[in-house]
Each structure stands twice: as structure tokens, then as C-alpha cells.
PQR file of N, CA, C, O and H, with PARSE charges and radii, in Angstrom:
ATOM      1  N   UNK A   1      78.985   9.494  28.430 -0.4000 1.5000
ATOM      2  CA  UNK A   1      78.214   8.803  27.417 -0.0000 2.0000
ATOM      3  C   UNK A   1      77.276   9.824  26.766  0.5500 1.7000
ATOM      4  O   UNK A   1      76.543  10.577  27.407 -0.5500 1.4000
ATOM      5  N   UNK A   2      77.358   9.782  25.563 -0.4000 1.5000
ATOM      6  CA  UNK A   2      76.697  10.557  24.551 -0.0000 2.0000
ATOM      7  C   UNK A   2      75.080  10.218  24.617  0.5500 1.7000
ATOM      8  O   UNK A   2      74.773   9.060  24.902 -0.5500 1.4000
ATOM      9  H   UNK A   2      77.953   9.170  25.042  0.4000 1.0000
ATOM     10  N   UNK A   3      74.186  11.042  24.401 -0.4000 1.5000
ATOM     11  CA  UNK A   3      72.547  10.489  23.785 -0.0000 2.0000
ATOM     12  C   UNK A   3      72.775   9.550  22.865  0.5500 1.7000
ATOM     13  O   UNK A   3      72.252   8.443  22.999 -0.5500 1.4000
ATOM     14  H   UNK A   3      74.436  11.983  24.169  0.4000 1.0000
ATOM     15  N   UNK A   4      73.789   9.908  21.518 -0.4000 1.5000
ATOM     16  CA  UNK A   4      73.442   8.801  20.710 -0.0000 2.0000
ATOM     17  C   UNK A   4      73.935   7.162  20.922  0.5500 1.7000
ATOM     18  O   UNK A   4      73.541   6.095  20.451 -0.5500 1.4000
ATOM     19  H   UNK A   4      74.214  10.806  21.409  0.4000 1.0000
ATOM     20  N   UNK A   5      75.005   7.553  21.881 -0.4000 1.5000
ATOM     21  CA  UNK A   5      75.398   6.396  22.521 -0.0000 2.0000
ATOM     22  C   UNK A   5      74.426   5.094  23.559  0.5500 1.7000
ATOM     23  O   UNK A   5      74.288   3.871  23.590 -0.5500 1.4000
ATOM     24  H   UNK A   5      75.325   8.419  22.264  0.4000 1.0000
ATOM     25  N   UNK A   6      73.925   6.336  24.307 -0.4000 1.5000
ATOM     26  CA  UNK A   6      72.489   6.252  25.634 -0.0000 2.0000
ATOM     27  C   UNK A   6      71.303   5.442  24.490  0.5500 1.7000
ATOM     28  O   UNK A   6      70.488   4.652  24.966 -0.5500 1.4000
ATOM     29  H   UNK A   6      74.037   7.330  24.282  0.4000 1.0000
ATOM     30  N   UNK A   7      71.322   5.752  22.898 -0.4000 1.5000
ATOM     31  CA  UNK A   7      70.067   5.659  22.397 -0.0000 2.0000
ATOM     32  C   UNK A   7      70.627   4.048  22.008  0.5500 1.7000
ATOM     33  O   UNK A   7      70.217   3.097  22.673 -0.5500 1.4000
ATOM     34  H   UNK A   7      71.985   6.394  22.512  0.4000 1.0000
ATOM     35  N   UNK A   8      71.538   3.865  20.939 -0.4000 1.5000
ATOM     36  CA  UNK A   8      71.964   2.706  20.498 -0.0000 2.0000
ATOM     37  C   UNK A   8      72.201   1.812  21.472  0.5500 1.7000
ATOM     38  O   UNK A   8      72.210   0.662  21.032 -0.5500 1.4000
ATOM     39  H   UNK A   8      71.870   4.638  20.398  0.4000 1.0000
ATOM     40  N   UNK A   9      72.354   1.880  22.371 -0.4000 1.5000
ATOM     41  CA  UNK A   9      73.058   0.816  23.553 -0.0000 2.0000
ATOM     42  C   UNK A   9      71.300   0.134  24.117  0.5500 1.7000
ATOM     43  O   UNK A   9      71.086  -1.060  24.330 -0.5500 1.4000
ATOM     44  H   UNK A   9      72.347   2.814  22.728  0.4000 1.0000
ATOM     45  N   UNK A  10      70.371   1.128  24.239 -0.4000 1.5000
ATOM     46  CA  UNK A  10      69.023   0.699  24.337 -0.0000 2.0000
ATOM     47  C   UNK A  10      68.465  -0.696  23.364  0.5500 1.7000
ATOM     48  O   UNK A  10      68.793  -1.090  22.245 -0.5500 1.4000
ATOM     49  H   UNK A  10      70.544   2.097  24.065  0.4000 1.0000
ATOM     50  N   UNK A  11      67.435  -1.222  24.421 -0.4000 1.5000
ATOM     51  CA  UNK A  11      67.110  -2.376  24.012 -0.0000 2.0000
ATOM     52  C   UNK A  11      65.478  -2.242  24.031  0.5500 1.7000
ATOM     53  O   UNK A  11      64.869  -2.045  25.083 -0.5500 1.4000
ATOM     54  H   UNK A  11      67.168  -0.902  25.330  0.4000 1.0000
ATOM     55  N   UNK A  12      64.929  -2.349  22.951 -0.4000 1.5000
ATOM     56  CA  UNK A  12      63.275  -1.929  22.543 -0.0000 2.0000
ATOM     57  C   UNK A  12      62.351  -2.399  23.555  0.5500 1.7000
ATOM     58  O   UNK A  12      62.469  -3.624  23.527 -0.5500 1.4000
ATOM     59  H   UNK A  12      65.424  -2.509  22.096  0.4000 1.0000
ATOM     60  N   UNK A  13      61.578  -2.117  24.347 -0.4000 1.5000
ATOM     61  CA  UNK A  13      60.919  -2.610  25.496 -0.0000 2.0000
ATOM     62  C   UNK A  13      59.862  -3.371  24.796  0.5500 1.7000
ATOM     63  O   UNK A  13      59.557  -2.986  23.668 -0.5500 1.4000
ATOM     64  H   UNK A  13      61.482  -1.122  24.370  0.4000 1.0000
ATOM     65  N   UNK A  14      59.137  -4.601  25.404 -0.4000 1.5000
ATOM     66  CA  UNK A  14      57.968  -5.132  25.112 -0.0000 2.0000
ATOM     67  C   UNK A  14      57.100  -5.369  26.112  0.5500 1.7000
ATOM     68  O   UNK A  14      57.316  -6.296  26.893 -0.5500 1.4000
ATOM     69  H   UNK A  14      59.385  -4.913  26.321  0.4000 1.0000
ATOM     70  N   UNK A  15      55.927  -4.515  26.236 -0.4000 1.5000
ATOM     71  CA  UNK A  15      55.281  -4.932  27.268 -0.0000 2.0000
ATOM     72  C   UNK A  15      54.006  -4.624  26.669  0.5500 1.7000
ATOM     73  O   UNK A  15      53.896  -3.853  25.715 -0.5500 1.4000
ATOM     74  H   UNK A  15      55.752  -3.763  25.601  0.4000 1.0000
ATOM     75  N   UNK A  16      52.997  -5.248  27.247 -0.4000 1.5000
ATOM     76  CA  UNK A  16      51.225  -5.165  27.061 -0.0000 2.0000
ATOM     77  C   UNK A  16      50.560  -4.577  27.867  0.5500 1.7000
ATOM     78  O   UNK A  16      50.551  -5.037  29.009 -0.5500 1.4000
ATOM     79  H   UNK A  16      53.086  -5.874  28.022  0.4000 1.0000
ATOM     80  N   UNK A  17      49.878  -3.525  27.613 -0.4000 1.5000
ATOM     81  CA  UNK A  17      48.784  -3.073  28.928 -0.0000 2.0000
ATOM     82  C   UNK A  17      47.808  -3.552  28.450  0.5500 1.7000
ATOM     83  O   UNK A  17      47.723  -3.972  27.296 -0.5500 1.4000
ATOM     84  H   UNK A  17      49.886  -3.151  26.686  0.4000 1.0000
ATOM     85  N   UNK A  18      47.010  -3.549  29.218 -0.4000 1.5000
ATOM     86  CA  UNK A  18      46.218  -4.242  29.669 -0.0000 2.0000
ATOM     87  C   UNK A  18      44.426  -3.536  29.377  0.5500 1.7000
ATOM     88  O   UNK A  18      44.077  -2.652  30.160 -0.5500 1.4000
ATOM     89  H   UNK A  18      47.079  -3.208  30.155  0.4000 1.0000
ATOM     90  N   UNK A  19      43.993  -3.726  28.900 -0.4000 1.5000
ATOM     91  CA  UNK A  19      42.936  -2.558  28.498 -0.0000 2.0000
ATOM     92  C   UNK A  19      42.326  -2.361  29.932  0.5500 1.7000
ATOM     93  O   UNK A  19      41.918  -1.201  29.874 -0.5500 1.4000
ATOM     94  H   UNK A  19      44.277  -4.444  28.265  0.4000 1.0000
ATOM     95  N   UNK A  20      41.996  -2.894  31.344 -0.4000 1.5000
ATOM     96  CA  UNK A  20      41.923  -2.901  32.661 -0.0000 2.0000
ATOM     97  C   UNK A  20      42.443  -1.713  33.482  0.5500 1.7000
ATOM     98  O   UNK A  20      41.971  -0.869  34.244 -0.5500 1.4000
ATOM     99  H   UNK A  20      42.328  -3.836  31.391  0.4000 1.0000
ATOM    100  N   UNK A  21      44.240  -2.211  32.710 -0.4000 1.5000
ATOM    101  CA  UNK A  21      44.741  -1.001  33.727 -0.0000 2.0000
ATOM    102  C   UNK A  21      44.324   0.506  32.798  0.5500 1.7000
ATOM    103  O   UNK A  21      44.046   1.507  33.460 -0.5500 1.4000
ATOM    104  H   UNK A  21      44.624  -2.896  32.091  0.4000 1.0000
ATOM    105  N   UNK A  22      44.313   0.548  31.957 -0.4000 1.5000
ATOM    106  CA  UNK A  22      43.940   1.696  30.630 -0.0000 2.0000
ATOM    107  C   UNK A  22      42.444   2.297  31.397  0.5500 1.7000
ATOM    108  O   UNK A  22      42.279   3.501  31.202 -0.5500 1.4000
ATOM    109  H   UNK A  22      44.538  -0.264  31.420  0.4000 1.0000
ATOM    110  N   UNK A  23      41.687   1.823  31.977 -0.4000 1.5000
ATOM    111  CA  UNK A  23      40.138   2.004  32.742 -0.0000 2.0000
ATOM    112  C   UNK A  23      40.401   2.456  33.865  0.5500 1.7000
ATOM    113  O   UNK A  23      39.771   3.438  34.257 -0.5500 1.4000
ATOM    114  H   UNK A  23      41.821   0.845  32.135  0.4000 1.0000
ATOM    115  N   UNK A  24      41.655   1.710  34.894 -0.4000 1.5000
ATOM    116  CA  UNK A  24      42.007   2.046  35.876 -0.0000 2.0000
ATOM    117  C   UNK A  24      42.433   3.767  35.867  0.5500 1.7000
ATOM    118  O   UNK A  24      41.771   4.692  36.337 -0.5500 1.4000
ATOM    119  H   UNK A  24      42.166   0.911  34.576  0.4000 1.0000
ATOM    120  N   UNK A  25      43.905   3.831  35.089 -0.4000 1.5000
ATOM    121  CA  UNK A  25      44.230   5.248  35.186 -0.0000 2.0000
ATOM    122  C   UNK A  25      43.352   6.138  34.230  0.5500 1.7000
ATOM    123  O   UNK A  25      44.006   7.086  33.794 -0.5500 1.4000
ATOM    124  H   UNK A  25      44.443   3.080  34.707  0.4000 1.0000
ATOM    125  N   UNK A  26      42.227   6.101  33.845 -0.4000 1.5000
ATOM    126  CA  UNK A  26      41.653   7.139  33.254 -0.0000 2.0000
ATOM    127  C   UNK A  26      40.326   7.459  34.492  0.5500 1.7000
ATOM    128  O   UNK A  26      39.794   8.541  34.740 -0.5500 1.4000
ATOM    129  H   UNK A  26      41.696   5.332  34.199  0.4000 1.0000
ATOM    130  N   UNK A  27      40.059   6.124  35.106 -0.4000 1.5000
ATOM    131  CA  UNK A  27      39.072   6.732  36.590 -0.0000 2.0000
ATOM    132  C   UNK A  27      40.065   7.875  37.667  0.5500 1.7000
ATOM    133  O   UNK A  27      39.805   8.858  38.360 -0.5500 1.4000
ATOM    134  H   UNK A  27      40.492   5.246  34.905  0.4000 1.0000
ATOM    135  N   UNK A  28      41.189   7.153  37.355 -0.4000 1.5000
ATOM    136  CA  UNK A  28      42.016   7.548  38.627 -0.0000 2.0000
ATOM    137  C   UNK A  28      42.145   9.580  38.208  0.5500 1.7000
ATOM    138  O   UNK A  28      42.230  10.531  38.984 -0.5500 1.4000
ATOM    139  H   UNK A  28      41.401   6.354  36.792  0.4000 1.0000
ATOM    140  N   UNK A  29      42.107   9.536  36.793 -0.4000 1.5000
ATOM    141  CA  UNK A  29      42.294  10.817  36.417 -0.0000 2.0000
ATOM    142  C   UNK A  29      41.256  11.806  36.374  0.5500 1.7000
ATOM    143  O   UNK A  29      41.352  13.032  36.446 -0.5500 1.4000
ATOM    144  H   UNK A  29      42.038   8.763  36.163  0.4000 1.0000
ATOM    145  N   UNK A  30      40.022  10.909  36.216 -0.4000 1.5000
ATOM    146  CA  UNK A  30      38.775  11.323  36.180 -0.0000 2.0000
ATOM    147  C   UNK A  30      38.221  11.963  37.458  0.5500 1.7000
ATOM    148  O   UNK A  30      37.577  13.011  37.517 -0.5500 1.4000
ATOM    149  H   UNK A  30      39.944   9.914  36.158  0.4000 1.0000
ATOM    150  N   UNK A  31      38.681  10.926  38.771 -0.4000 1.5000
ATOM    151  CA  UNK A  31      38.668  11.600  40.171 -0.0000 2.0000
ATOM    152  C   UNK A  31      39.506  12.714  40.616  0.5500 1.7000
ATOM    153  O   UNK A  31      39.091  13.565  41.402 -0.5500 1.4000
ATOM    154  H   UNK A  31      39.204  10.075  38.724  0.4000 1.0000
ATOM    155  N   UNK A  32      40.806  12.713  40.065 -0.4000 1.5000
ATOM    156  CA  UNK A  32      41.723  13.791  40.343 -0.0000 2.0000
ATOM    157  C   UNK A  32      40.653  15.364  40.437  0.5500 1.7000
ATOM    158  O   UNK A  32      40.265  16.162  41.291 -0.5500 1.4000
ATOM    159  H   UNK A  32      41.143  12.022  39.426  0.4000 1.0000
ATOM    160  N   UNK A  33      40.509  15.072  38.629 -0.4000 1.5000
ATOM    161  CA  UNK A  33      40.032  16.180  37.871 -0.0000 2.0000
ATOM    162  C   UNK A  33      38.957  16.704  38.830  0.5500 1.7000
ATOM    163  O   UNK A  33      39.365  17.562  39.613 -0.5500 1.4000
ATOM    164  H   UNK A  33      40.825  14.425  37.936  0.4000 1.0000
ATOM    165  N   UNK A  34      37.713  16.375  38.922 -0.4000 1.5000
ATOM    166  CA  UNK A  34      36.695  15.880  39.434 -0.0000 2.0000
ATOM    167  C   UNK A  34      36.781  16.882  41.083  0.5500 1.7000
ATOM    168  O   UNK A  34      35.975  17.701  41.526 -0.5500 1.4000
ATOM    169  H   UNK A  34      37.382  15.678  38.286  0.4000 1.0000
ATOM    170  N   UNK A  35      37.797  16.497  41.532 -0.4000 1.5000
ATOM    171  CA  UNK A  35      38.158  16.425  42.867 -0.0000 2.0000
ATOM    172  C   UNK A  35      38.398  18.290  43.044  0.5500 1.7000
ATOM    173  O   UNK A  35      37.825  19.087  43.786 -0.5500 1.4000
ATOM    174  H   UNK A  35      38.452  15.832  41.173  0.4000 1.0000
ATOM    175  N   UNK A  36      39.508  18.495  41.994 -0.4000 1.5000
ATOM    176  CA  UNK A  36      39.981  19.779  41.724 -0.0000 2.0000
ATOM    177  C   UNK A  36      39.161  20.577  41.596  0.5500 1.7000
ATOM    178  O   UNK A  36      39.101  21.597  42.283 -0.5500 1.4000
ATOM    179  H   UNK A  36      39.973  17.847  41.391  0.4000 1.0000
ATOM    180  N   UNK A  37      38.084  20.169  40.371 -0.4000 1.5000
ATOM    181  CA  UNK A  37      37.161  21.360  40.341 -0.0000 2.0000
ATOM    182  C   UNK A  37      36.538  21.611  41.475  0.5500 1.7000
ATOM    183  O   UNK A  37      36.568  22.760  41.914 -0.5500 1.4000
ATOM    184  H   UNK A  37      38.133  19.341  39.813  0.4000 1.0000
ATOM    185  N   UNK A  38      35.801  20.507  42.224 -0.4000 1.5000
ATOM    186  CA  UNK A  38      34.797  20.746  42.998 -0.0000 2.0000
ATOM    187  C   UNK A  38      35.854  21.867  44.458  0.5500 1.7000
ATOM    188  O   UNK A  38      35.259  22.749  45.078 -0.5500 1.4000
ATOM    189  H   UNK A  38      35.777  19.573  41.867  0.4000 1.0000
ATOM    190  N   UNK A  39      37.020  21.631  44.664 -0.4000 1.5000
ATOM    191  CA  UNK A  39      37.661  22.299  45.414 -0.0000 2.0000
ATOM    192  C   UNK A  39      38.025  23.796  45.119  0.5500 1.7000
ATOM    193  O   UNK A  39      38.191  24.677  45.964 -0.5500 1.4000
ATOM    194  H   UNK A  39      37.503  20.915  44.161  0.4000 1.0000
ATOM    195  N   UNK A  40      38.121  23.917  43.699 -0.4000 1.5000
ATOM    196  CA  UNK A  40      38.029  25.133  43.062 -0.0000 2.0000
ATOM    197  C   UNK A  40      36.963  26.055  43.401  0.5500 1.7000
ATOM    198  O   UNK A  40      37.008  27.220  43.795 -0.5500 1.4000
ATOM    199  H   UNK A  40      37.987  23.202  43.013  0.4000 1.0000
ATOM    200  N   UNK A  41      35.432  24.822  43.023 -0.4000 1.5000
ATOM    201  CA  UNK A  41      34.305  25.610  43.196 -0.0000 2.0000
ATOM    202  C   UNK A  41      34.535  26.215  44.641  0.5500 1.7000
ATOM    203  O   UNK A  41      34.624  27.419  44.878 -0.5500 1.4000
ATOM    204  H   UNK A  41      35.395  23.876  42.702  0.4000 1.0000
ATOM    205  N   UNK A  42      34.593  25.503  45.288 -0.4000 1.5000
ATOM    206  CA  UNK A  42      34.241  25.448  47.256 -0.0000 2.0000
ATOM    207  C   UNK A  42      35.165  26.711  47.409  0.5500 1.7000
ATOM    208  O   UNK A  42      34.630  27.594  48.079 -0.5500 1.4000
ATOM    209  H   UNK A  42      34.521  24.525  45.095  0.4000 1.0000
ATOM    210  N   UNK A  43      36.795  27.094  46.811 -0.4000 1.5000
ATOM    211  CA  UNK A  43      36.883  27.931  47.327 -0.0000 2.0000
ATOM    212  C   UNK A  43      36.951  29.938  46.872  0.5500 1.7000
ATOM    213  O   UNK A  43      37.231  31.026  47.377 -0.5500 1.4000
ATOM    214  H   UNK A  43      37.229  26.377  46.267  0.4000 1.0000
ATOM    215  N   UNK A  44      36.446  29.278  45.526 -0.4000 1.5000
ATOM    216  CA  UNK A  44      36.075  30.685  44.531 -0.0000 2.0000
ATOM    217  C   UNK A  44      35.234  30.872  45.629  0.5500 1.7000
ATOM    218  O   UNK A  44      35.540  31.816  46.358 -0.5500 1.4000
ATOM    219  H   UNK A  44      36.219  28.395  45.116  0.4000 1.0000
ATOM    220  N   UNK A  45      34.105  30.117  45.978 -0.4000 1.5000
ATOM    221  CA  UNK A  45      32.612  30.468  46.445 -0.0000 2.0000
ATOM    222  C   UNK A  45      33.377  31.560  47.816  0.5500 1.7000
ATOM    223  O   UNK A  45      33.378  32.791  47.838 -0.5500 1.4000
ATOM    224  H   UNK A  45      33.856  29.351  45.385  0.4000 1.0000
ATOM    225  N   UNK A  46      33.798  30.881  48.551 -0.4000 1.5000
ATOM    226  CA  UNK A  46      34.410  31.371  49.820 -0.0000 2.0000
ATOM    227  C   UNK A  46      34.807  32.702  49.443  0.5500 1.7000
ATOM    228  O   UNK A  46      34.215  33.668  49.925 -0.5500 1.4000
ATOM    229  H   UNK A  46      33.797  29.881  48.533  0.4000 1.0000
ATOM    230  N   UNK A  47      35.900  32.868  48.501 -0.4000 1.5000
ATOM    231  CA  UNK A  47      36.668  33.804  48.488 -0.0000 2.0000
ATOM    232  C   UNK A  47      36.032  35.044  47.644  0.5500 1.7000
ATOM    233  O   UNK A  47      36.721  36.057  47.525 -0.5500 1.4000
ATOM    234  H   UNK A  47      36.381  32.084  48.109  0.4000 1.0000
ATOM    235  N   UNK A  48      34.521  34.985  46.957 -0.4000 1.5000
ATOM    236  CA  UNK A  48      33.566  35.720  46.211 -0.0000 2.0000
ATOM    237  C   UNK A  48      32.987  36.348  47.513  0.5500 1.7000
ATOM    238  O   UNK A  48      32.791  37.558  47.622 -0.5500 1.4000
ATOM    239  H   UNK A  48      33.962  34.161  47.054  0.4000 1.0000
ATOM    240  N   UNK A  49      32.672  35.248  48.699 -0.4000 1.5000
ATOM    241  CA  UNK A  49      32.143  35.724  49.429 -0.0000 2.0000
ATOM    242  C   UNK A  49      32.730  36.524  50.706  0.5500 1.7000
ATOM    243  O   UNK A  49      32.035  37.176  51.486 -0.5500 1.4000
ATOM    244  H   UNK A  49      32.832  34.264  48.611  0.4000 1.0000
ATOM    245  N   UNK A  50      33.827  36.396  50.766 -0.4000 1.5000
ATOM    246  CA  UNK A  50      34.883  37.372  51.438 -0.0000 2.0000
ATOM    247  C   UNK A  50      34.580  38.733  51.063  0.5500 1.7000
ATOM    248  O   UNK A  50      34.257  39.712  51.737 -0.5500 1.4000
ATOM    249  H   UNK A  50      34.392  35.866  50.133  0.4000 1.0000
ATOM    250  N   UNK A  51      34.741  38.580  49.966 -0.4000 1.5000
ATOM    251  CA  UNK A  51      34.620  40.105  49.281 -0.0000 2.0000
ATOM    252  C   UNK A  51      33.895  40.865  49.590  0.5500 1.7000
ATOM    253  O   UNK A  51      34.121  41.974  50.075 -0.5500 1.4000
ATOM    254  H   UNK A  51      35.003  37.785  49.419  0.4000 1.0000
ATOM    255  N   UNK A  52      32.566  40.197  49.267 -0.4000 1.5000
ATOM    256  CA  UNK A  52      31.463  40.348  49.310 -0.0000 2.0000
ATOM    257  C   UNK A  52      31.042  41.238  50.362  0.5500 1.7000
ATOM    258  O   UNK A  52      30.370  42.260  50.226 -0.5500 1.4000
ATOM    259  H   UNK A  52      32.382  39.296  48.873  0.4000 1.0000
ATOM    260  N   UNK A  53      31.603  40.642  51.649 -0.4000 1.5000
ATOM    261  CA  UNK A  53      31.037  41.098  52.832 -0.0000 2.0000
ATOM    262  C   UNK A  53      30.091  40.611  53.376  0.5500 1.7000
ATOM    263  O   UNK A  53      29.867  41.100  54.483 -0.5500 1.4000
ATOM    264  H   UNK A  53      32.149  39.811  51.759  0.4000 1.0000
ATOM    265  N   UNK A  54      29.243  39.623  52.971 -0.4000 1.5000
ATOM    266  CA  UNK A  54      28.245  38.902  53.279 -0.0000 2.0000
ATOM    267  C   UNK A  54      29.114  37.692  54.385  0.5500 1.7000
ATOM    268  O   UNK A  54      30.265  37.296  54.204 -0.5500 1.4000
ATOM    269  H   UNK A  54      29.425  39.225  52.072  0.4000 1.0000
ATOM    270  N   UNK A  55      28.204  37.285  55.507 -0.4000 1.5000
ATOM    271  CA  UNK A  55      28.111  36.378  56.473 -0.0000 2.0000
ATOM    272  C   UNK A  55      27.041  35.433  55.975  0.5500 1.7000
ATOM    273  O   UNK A  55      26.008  35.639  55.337 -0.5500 1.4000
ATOM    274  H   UNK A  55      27.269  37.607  55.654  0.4000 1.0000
ATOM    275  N   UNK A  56      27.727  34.074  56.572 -0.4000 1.5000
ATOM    276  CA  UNK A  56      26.861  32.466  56.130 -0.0000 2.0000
ATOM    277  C   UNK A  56      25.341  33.228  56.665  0.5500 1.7000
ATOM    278  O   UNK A  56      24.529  33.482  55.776 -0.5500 1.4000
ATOM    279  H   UNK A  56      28.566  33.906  57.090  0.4000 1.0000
ATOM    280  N   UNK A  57      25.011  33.551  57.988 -0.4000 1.5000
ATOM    281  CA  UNK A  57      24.011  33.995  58.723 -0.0000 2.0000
ATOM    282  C   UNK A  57      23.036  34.634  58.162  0.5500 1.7000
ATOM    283  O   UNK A  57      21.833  34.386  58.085 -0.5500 1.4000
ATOM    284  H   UNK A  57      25.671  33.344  58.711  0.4000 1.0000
ATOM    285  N   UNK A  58      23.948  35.840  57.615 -0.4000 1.5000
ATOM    286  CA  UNK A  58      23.022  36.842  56.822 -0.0000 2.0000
ATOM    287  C   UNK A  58      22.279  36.096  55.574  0.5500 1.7000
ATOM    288  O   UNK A  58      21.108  36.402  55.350 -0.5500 1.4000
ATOM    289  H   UNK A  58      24.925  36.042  57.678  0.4000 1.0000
ATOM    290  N   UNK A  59      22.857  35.232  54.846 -0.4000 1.5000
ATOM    291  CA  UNK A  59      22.372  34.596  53.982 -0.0000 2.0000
ATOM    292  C   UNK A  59      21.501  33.695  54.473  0.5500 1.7000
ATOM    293  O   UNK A  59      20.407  34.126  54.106 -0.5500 1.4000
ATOM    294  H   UNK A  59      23.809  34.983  55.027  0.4000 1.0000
ATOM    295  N   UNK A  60      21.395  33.097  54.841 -0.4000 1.5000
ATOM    296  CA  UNK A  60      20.617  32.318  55.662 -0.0000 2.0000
ATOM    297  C   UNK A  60      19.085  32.787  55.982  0.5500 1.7000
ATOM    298  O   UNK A  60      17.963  32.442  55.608 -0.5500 1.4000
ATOM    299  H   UNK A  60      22.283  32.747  55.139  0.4000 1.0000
ATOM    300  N   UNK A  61      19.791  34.032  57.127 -0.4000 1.5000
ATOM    301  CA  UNK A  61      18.301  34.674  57.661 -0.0000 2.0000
ATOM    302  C   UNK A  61      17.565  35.432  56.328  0.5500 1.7000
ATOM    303  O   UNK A  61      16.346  35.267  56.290 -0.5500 1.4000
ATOM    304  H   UNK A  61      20.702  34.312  57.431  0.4000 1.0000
ATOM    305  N   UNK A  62      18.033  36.077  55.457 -0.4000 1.5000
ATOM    306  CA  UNK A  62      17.397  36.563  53.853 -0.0000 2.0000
ATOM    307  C   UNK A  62      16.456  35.360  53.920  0.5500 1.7000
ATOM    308  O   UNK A  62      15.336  35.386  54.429 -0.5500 1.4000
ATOM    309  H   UNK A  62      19.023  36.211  55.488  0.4000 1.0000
ATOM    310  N   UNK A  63      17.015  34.345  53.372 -0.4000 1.5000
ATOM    311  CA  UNK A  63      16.336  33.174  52.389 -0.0000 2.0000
ATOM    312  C   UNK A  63      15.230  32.623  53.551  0.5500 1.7000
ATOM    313  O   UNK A  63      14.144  32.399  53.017 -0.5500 1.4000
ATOM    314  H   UNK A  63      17.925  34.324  52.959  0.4000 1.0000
ATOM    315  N   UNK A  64      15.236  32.419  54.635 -0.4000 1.5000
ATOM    316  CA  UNK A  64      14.138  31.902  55.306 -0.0000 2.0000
ATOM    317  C   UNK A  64      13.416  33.255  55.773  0.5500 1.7000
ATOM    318  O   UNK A  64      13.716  34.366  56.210 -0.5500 1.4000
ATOM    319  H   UNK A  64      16.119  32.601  55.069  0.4000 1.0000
ATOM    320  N   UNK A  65      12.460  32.616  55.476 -0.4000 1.5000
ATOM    321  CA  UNK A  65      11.383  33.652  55.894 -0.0000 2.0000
ATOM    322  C   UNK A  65      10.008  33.508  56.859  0.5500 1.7000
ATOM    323  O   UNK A  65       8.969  33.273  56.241 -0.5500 1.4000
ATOM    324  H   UNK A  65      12.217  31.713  55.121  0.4000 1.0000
ATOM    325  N   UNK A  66       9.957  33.579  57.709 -0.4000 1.5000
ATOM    326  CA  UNK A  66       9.049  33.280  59.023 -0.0000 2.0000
ATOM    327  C   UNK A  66       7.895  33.589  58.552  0.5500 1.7000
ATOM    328  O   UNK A  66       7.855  34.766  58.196 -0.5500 1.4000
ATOM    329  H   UNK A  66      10.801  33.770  58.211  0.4000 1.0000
ATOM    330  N   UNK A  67       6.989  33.049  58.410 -0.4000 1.5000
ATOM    331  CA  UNK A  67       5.554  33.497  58.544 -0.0000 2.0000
ATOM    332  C   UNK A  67       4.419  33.390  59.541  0.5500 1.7000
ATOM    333  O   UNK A  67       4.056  32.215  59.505 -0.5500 1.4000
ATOM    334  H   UNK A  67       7.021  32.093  58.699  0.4000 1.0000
ATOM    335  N   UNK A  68       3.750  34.010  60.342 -0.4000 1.5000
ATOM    336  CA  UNK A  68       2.716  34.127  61.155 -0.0000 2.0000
ATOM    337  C   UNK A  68       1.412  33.064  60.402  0.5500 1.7000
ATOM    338  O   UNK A  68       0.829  32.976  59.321 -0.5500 1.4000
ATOM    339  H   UNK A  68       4.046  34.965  60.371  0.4000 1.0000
ATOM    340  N   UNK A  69       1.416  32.620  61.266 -0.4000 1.5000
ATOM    341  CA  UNK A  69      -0.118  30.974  61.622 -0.0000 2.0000
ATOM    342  C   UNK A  69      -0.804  31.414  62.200  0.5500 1.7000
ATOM    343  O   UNK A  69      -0.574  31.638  63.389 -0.5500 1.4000
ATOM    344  H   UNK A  69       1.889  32.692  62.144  0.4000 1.0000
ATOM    345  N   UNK A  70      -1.793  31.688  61.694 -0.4000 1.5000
ATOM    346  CA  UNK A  70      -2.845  32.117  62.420 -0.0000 2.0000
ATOM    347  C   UNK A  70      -3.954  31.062  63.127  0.5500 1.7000
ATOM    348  O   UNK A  70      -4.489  30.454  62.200 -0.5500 1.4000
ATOM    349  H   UNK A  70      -1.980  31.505  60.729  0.4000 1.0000
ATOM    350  N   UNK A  71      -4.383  30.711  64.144 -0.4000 1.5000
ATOM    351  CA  UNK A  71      -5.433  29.442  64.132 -0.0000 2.0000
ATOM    352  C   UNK A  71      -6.820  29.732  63.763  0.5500 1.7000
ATOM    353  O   UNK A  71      -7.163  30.914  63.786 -0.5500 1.4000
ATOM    354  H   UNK A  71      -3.948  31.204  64.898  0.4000 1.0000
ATOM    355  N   UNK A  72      -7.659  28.851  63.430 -0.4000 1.5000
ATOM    356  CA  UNK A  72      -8.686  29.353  62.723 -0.0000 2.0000
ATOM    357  C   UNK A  72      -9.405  29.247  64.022  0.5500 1.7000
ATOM    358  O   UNK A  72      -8.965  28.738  65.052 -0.5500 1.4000
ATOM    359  H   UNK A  72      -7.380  27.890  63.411  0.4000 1.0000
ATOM    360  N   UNK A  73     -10.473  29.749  63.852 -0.4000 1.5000
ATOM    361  CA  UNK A  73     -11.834  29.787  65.288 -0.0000 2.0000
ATOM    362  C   UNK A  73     -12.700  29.377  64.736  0.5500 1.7000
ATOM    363  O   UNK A  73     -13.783  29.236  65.303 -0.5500 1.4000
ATOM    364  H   UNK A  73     -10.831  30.163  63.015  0.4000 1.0000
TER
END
């Protein structure tokens, strides 16, 4: 069977969506998306920091910084 055969032998579909489901798959796409980047971010970050040579630790101990309390008399 030919396409133009496959095309003429076709019968025009009628159906309604639903403006609901139209909300549905654009959240559903919205989370995909959403989902991807943030996994993107998480593992650029990782893999910047491979490089890097830097340890979670080392970063860590940098950014906090201990300070001495003195009590008053």
C-alpha cells in the first residue's frame, strides 16, 4: 500500500481536548524541564568540583570560622 493510498483510505479524526488536559501536559512538561535543569545544575557543580580539587570539607572548614569568647570579669 502506497502513502497516497494509506492517505485517501484515512478517515478525518474528531476529537476535543480539553483545555484541563492542555494544563495537565504543559505542568507535566514544566516538571520534566524543571527537574533536568536542577540535575544539570547538581552535576556541573560536582563535576567543576572534581576538577577543582577541592573537598566538601575543605570548603566547609574555609567558610566557618571559629572565633575565641572571651568572658568578661
Amino acid at each position: 500500500m502506497s502513502m497516497e493510498q494509506l492517505f485517501l483510505l484515512t478517515m478525518p479524526g474528531v476529537a476535543y481536548i480539553d483545555p484541563s488536559a492542555v494544563t495537565y501536559v504543559i505542568q507535566a512538561v514544566a516538571g520534566v524541564v524543571i527537574a533536568l535543569g536542577a540535575a544539570f545544575t547538581i552535576f556541573r557543580h560536582k563535576i567543576f568540583a572534581f576538577f577543582k580539587g577541592k573537598k566538601k570539607t575543605e570548603e566547609t572548614e574555609e567558610a566557618i570560622e571559629f572565633k575565641k569568647v572571651e568572658e568578661e570579669k
